[in-house]
One Martini backbone bead per residue (centre of mass of N, CA, C, O) as a GRO file, in nm:
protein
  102
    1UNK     BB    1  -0.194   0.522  13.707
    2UNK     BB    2  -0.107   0.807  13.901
    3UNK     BB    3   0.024   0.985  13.633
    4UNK     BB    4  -0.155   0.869  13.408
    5UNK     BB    5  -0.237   0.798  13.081
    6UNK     BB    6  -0.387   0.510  12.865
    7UNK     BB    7  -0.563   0.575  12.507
    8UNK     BB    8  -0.776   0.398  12.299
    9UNK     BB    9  -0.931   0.555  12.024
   10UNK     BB   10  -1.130   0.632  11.801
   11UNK     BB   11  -1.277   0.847  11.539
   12UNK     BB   12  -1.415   1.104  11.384
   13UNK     BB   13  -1.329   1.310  11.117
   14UNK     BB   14  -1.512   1.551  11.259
   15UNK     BB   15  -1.330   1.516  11.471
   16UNK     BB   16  -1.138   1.709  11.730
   17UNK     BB   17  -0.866   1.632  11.902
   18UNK     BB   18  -0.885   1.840  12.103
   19UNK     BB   19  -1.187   1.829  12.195
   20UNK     BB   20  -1.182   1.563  12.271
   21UNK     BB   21  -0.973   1.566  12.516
   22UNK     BB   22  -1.167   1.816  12.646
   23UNK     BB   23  -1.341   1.635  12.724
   24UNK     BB   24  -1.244   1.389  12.867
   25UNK     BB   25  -1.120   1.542  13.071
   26UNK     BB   26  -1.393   1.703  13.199
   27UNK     BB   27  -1.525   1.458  13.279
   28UNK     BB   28  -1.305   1.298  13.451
   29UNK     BB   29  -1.283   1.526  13.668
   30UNK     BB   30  -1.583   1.555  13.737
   31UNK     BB   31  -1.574   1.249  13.822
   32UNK     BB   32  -1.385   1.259  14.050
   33UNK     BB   33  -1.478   1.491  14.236
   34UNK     BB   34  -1.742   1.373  14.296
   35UNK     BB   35  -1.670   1.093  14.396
   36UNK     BB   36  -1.360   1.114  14.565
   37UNK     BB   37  -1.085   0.986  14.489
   38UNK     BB   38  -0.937   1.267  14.594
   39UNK     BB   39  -0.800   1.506  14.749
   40UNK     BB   40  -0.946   1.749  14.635
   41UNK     BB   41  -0.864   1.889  14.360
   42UNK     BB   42  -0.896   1.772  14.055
   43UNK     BB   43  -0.641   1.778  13.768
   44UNK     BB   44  -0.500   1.869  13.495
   45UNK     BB   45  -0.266   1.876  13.285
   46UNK     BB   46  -0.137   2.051  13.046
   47UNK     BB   47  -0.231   1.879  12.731
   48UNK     BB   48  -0.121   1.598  12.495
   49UNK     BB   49  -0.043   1.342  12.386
   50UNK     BB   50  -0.007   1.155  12.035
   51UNK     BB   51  -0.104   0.875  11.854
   52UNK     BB   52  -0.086   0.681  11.588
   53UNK     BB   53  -0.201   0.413  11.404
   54UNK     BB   54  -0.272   0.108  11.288
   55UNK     BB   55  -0.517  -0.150  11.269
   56UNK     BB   56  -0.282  -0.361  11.268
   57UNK     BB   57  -0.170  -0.278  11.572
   58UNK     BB   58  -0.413  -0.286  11.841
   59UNK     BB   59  -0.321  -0.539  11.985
   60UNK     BB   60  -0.087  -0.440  12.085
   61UNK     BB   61  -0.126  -0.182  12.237
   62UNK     BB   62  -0.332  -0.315  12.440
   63UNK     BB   63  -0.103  -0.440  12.558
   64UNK     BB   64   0.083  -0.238  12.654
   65UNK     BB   65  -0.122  -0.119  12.823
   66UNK     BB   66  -0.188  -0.324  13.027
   67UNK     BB   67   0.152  -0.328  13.085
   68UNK     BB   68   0.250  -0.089  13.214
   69UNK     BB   69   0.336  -0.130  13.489
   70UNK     BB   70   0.582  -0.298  13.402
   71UNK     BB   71   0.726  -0.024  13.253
   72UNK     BB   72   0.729   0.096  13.447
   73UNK     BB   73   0.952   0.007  13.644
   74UNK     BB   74   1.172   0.142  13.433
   75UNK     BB   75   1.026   0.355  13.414
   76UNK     BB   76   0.894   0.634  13.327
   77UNK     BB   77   0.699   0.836  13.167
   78UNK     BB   78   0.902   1.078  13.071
   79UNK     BB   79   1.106   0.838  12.943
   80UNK     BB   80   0.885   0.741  12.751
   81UNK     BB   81   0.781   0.989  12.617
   82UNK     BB   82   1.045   1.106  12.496
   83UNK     BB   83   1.066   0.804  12.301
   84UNK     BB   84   0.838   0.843  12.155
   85UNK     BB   85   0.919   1.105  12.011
   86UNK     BB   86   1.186   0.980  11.880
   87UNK     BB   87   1.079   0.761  11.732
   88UNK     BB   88   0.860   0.955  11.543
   89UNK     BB   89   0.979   1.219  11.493
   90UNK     BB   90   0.951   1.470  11.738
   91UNK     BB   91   0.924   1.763  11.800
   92UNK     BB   92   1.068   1.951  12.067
   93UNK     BB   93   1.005   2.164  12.367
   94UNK     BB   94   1.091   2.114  12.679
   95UNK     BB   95   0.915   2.323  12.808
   96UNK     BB   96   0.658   2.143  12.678
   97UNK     BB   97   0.661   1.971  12.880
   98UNK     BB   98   0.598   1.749  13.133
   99UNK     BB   99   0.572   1.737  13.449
  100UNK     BB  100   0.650   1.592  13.712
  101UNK     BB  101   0.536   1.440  13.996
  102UNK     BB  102   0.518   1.516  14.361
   0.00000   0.00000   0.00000
């Protein structure tokens, strides 16, 4: 998708989620920038939503991502993602969701 990722991986205990992210973001936006698949320079925006699963889900969740592409045809990435905020039943402040990409 042009303006979100979904990323399944499991993590070790001594790995904390923060830390993993902040790897993703800096090496894949360091690969972007280097390669330029994009004008200019890019960047992600700040945060990141996440969500676990049990080990026996792993093949939904797969198929689900595969599948995106077909999911936003319906919704946006923000009406997906508020959705799943209200269904896993997380509170949150709505400034600090995530802006449409312009």
């Amino acid at each position: 998708m042009s303006d979100h990722i979904h990323i399944l991986f499991g993590f070790r205990p001594t790995q904390t989620l923060s830390t993993l992210i902040q790897e993703i973001k800096r090496d894949s936006s360091e690969w972007i920038n280097e390669t330029k698949l994009v004008n200019g320079k890019f960047l992600w925006q700040e945060g990141y939503g996440a969500f676990s699963y049990a080990k026996s889900q792993v093949s939904a969740v797969c198929n689900y991502i595969a599948m995106q592409e077909q999911h936003h045809k319906k919704k946006t990435f923000r009406e997906e993602y508020l959705e799943m905020l209200q269904k896993f039943e997380v509170e949150y402040d709505e400034q600090y969701i995530f802006k449409d990409v312009e």
